[in-house]
C-alpha positions as CSV (number, residue, x, y, z in Angstrom):
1,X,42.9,71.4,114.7
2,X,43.8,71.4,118.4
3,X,42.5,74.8,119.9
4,X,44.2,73.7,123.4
5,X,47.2,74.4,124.6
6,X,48.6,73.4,128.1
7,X,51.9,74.5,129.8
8,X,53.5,74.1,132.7
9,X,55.7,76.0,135.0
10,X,58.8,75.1,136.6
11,X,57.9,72.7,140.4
12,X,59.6,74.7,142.8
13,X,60.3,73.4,146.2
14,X,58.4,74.6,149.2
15,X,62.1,74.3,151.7
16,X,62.0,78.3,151.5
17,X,59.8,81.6,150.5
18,X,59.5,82.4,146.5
19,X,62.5,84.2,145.6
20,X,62.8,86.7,142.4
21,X,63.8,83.6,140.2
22,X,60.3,82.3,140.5
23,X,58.7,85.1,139.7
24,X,60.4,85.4,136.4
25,X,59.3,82.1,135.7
26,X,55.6,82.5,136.5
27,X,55.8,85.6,134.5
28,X,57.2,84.6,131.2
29,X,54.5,81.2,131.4
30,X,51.7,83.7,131.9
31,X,52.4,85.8,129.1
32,X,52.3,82.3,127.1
33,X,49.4,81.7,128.8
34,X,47.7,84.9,128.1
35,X,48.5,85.5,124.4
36,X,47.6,81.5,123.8
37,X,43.7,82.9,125.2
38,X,44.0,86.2,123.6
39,X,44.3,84.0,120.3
40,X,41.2,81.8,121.2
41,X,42.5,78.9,122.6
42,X,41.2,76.7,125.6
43,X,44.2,77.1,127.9
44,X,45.4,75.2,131.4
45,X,48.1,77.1,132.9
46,X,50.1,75.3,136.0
47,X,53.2,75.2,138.6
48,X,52.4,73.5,141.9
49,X,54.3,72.4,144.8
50,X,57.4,69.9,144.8
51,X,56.9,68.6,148.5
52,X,58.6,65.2,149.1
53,X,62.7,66.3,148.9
54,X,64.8,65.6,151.2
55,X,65.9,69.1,151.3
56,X,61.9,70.1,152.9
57,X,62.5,67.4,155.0
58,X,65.7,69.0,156.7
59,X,64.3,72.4,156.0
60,X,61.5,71.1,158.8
61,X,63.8,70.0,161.1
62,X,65.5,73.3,161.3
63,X,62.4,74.7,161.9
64,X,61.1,72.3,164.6
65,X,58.3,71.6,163.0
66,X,56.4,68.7,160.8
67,X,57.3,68.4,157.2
68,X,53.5,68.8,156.5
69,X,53.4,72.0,158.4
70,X,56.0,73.3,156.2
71,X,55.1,72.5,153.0
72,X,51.5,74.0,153.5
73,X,53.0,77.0,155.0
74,X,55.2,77.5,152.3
75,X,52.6,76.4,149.5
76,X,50.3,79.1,150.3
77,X,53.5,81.8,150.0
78,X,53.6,80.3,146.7
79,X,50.1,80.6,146.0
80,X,50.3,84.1,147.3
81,X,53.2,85.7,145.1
82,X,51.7,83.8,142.1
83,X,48.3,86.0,142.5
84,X,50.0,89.1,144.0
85,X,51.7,88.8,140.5
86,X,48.7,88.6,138.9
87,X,50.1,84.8,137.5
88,X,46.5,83.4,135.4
89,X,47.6,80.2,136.8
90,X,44.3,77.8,136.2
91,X,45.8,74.7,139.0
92,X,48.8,75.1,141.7
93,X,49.4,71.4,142.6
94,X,51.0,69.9,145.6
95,X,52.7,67.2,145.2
96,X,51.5,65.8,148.4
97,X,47.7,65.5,147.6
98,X,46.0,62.3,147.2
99,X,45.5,62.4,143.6
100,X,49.5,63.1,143.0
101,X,49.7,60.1,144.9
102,X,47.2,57.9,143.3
103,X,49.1,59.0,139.9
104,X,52.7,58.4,140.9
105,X,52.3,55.1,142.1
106,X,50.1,54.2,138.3
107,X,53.1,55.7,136.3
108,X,55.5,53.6,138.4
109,X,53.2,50.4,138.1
110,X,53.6,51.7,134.2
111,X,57.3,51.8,134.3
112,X,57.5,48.3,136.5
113,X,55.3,46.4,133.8
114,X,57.4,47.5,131.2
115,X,60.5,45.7,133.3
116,X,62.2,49.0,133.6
117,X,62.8,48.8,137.7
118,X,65.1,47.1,139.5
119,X,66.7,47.2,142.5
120,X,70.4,47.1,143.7
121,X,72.7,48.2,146.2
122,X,74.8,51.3,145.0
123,X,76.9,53.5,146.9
124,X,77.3,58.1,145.1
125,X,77.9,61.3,145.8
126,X,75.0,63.2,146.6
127,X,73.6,66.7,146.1
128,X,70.8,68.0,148.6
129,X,70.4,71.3,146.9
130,X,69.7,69.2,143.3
131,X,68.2,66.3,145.2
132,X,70.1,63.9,143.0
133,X,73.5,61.7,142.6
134,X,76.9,62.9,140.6
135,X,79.7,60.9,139.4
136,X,83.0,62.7,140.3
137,X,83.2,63.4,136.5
138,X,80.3,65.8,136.7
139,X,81.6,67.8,139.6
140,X,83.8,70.6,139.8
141,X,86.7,69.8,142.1
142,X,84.2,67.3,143.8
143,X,81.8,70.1,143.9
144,X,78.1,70.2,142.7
145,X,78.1,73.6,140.0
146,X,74.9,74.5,140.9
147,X,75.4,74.7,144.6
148,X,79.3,75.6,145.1
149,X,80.5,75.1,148.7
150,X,77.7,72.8,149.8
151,X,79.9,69.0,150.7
152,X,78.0,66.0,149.3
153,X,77.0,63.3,151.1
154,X,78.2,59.9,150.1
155,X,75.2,57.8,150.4
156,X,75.2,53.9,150.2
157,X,72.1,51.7,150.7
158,X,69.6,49.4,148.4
159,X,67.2,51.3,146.3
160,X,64.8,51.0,143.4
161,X,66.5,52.0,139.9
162,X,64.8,53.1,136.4
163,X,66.9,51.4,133.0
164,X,67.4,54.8,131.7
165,X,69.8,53.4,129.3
166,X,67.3,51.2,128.0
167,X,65.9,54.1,126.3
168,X,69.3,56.5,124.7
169,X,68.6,55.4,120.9
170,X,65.1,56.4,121.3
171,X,66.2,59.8,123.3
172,X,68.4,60.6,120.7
173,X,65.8,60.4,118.0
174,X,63.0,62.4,119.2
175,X,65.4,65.1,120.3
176,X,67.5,65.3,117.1
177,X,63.9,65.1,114.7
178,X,62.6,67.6,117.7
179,X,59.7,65.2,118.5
180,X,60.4,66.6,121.7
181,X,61.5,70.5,120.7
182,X,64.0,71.5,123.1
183,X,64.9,75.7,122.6
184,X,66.9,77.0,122.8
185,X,69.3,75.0,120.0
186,X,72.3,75.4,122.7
187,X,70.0,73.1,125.2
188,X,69.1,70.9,122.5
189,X,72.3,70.2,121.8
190,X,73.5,70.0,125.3
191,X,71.2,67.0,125.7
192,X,72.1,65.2,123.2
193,X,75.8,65.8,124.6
194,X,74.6,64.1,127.6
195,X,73.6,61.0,125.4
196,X,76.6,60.6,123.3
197,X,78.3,60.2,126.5
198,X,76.2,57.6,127.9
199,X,73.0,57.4,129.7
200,X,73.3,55.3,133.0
201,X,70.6,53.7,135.2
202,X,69.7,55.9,138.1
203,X,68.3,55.5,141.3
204,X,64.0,56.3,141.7
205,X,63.9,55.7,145.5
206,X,65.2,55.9,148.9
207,X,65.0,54.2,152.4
208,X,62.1,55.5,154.8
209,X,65.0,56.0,157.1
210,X,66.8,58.5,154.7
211,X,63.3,60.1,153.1
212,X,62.3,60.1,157.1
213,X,58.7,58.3,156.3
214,X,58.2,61.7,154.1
215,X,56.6,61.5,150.1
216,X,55.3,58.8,148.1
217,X,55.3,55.4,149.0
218,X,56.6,52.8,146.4
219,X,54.0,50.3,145.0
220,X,54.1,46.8,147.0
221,X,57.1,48.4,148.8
222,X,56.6,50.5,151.9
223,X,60.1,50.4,153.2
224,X,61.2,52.8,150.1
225,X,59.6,56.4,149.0
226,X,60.1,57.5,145.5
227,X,62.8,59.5,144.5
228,X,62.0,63.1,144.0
229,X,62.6,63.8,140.8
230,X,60.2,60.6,139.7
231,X,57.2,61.5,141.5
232,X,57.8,65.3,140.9
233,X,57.7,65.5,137.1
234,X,54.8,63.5,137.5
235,X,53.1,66.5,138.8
236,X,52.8,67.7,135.0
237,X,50.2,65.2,134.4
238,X,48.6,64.6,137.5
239,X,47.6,68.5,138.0
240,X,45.6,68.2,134.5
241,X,45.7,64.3,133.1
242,X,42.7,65.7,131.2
243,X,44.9,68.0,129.1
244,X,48.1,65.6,129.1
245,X,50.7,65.7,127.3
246,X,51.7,69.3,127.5
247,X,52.2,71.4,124.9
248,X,55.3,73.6,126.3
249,X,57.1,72.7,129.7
250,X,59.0,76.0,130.9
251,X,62.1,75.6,133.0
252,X,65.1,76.9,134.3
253,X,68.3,75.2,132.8
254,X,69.7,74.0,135.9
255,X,67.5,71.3,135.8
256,X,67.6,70.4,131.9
257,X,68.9,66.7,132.7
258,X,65.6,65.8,134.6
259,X,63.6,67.3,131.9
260,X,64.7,66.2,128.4
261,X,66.6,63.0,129.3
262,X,64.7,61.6,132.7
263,X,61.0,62.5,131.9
264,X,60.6,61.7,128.5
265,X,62.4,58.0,129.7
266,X,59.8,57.7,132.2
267,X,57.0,58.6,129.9
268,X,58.4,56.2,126.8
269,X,58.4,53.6,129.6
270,X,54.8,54.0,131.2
271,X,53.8,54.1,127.2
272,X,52.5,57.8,127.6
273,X,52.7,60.8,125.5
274,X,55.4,63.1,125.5
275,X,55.2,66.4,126.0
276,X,55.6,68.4,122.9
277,X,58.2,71.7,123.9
278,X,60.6,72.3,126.5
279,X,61.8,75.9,127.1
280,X,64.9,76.6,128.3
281,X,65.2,80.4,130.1
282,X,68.6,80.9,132.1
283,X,69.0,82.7,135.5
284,X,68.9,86.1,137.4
285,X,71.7,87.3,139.0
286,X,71.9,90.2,141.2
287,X,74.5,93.3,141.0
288,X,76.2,90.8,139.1
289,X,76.3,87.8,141.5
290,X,74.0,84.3,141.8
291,X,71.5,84.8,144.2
292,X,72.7,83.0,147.3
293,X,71.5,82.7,150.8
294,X,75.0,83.1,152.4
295,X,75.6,86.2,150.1
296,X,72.2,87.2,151.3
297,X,71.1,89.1,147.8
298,X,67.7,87.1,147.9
299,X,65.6,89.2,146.7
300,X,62.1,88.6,148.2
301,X,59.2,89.8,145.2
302,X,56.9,90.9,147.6
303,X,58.8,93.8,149.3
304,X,59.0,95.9,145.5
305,X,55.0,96.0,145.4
306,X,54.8,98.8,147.6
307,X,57.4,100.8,145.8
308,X,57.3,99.8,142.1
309,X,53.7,98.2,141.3
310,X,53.4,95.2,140.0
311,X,53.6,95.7,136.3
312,X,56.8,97.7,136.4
313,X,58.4,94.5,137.9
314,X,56.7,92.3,135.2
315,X,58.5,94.5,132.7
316,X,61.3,94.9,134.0
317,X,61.9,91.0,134.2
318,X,60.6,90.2,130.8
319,X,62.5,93.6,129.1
320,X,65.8,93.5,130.7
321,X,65.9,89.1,131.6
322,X,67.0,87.6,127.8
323,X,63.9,84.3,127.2
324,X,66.8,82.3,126.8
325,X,69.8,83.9,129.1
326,X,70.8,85.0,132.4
327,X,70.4,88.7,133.5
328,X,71.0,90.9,136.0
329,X,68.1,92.5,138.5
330,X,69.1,95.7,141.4
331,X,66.8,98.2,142.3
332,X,68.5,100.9,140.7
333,X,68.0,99.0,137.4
334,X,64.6,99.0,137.8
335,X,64.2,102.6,138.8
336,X,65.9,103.7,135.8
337,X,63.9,101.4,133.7
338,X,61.0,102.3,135.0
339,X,61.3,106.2,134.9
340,X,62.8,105.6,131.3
341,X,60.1,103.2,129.7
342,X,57.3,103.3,131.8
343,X,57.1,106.7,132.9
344,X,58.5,108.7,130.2
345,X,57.8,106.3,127.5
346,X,54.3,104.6,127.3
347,X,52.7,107.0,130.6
348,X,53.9,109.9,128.5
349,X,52.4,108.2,125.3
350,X,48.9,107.3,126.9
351,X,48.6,110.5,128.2
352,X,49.3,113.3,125.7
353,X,47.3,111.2,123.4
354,X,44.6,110.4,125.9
355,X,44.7,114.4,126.8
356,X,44.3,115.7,123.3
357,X,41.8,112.9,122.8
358,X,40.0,114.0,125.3
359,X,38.9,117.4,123.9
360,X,36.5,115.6,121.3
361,X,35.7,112.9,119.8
362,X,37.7,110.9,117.7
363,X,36.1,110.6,114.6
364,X,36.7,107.2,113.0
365,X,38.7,107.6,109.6
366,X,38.5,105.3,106.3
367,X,42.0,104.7,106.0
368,X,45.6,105.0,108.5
369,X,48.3,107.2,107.3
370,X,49.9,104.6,105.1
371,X,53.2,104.9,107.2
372,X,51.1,104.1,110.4
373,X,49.6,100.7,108.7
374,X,52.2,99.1,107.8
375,X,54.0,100.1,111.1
376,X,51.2,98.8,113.2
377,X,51.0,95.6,110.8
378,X,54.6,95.1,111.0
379,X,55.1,95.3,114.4
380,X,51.8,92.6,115.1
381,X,53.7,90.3,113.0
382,X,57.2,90.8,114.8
383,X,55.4,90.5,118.1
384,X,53.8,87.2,117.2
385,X,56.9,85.6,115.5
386,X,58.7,86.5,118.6
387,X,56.3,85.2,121.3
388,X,56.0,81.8,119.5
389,X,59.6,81.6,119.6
390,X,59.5,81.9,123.2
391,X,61.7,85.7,122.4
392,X,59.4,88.2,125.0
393,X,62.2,90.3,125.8
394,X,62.4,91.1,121.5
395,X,58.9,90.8,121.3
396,X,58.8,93.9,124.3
397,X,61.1,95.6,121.9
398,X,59.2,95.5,119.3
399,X,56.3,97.2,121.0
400,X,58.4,99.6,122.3
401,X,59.6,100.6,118.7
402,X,55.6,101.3,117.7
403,X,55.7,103.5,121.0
404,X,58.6,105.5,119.5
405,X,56.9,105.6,116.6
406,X,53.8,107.3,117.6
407,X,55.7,109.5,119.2
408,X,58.0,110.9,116.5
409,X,54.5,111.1,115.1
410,X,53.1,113.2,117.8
411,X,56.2,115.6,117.0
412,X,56.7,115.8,113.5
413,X,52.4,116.5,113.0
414,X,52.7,119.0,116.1
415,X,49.0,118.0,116.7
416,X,48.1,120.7,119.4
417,X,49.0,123.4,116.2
418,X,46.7,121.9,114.1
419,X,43.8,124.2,113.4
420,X,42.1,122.3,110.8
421,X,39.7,120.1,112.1
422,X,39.7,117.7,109.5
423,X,43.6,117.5,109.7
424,X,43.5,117.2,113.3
425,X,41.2,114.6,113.8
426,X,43.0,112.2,111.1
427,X,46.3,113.2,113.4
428,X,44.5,111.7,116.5
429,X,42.8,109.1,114.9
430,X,46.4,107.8,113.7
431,X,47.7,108.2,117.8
432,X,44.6,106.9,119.3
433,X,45.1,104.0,116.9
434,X,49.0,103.3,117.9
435,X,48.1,103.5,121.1
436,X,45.1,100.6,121.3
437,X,47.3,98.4,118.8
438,X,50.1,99.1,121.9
439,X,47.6,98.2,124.6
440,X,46.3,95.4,123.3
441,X,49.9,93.8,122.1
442,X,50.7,94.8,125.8
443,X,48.2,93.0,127.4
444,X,49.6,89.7,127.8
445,X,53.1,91.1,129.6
446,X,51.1,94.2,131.3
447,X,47.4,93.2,132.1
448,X,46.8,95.8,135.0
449,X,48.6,98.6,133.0
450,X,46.3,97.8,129.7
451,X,43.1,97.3,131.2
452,X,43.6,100.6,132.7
453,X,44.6,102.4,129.7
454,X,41.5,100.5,127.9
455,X,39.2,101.8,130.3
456,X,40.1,105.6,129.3
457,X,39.4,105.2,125.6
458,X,36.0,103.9,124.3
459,X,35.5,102.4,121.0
460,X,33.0,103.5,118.8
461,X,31.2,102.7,115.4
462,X,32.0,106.1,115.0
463,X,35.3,106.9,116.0
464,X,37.0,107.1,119.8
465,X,36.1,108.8,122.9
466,X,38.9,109.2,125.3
467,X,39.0,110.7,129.2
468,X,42.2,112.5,130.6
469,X,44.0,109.1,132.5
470,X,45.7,109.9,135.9
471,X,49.3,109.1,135.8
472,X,50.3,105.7,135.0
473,X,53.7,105.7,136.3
474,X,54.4,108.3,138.8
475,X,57.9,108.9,138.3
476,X,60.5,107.8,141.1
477,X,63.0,109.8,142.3
């Protein structure tokens, strides 16, 4: 049995600062990533850097300075939110490194040996912002729908192209038999909507004039750089070739095309494994619109720290963002959920049991109320069933319902009446027990807020021992 699992994050591009979108990314592949080690696997966790677009390339020139300058720069803001975030990424890799390079150019030698690349003249519409070419077909009133209001640029010169319609019967079948398990069933379906209608050759280079001498040269070609979205899927394998193929990629589904049609081509070509999962989440809005730079409702991750914590935004992303859907993010959405969840809901919990804990210890009893087991046994199974199926936002509910539950229980037993000691002990030995089962299904979406729960409430051969906790969540007014 394979006890390795191996996922990847999403390549963002470096033109700007992380935005709220990433972080919900990063977040929902570390919880993967954390319940995958929690059940005892060897796990490689990555994102990394897409460097060589066009659109870092203007993004420089804005700026005034060198496209290397930038992409370090903005790298390391990367980097930065991913650890301020408390992402367990194992390898951030930039697709400008040596060893991306040394990779790209082998899966393109793959690809060429196969007789998969040409090259011809073409003239199409292109779209900076998705770094690739539409026919007027796929536009909305000769607009890209990903990045409304932004004009194409009709582009004509002699590139490099990959026979991606070599390869449609063979798409077909590993995404129908789900070879290659797209999720959700909407996205798998989607892409096999893209090859009924026909898969055609695309372009996997550009001029050095147009790519400005900026990304990865092509093999026994230096006048042409590789197309972006060639040499930046590649960065799935050359951050870990040790651990290819992945076990799950995550994405957003704007880019779905590049993912379940483009890379698995490239991969069938170069005679590599495929990857085994992709998964599908949608996108944040904010108040209600798409996050747009001319709107200006970026929201910038970093600046809620100070206010919120870090785990309150982790929740509130993973709770209130559907795994598979768009949702909405404000402030005043996260205040409420904080105060309603956090602070009134498992702070409350922790503490009234940690406080009444706290008066003695716990002595450890032979058997749970009945009602208690097979809540506590239900809820593990629900919370695994949903994580596997890439479902965190039901698999937080789920949790939350064993929260409820203990504290229905608190009420209806009235511990801090109880005056037999017998009675009361089995009472808080029940609570104590709801609460580490809580902890401990928590830890993967909440690691700060768990390990410091876990560090008031010791385990014993003979029972627990627990210490008053100061607040968890302070509550916001």
């Amino acid at each position: 049995m394979n006890n390795k699992f191996y996922i990847t994050a999403a390549i963002p591009y470096v033109n700007a600062r992380p935005h709220i979108g990433h972080v919900l990314e990063f977040v929902q592949g570390d919880v993967l990533a954390r319940y995958n080690r929690k059940r005892g696997k060897e796990v490689f966790y990555i994102t990394g850097g897409d460097e060589n677009s066009l659109k870092n390339v203007r993004a420089a020139e804005e700026e005034g300075i060198s496209v290397a300058e930038l992409c370090t720069r903005n790298s390391e803001y990367f980097k930065k939110i991913a650890a301020d975030f408390n992402i367990s990424l194992d390898n951030f890799q930039r697709s400008s490194l040596p060893n991306h390079v040394e990779s790209s150019q082998d899966l393109w030698r793959r690809c060429a040996e196969n007789g998969d690349i040409y090259k011809k003249r073409y003239e199409g519409l292109y779209c900076v912002g998705c770094e690739a070419f539409y026919t007027p077909d796929e536009l909305n009133d000769g607009e890209c729908f990903e990045h409304p209001g932004k004009k194409l640029e009709l582009i004509e010169e002699e590139n490099y192209f990959f026979k991606l319609s070599k390869y449609s019967d063979e798409l077909k079948k590993i995404v129908q038999s789900d070879e290659y398990l797209i999720s959700p069933e909407s996205k798998k379906n989607e892409t096999l909507g893209f090859i009924e209608k026909g898969l055609e050759d695309f372009s996997i280079s550009r001029s050095n004039e147009r790519a400005h001498g900026w990304g990865v040269s092509v093999p026994g070609d230096e006048s042409q750089k590789m197309y972006v979205w060639f040499d930046a899927l590649n960065v799935y394998r050359s951050a870990a070739p040790e651990w290819w193929p992945a076990d799950a990629h995550l994405i957003g589904k704007g880019i779905l095309r590049f993912h379940s049609i483009y890379w698995p081509a490239i991969l069938l070509s170069a005679k590599l494994p495929l990857p085994k999962k992709l998964l599908v989440h949608g996108y944040i809005t904010v108040n209600g619109q798409k996050m747009s730079k001319s709107v200006g409702n970026v929201i910038d991750p970093s600046s809620l720290i100070p206010k919120y914590g870090v785990d309150p935004i982790r929740y509130h992303l993973l709770k209130e963002i559907p795994s598979f859907g768009d949702g909405d993010f404000g402030e005043a959405k996260l205040q409420a959920v904080y105060n309603s969840d956090l602070a009134n809901g498992l702070g409350n919990y922790a503490s009234r049991v940690l406080t009444l804990g706290s008066r003695e210890e716990i002595l450890r009893q032979v058997n749970l109320d009945e009602e208690v087991s097979s809540k506590i046994s239900k809820t593990k199974k629900d919370v695994e069933e949903k994580i596997e199926a890439f479902r965190l936002n039901e698999a937080l509910f789920a949790i939350w319902s064993l929260l409820s539950f203990g504290d229905e229980y608190i009420n209806k037993k009235e511990v801090w009446k109880i005056a037999d000691t017998t009675e009361k002990n089995k009472a808080l030995y029940n609570l104590a027990t709801i609460l580490i089962e809580v902890v401990d299904l928590l830890e993967p979406f909440l690691p700060e807020t768990s390990a410091k729960i876990k560090a008031n409430i010791e385990i014993l051969d003979s029972g627990f021992k627990a210490q008053k906790p100061s607040p968890l969540f302070p509550r916001l007014q």
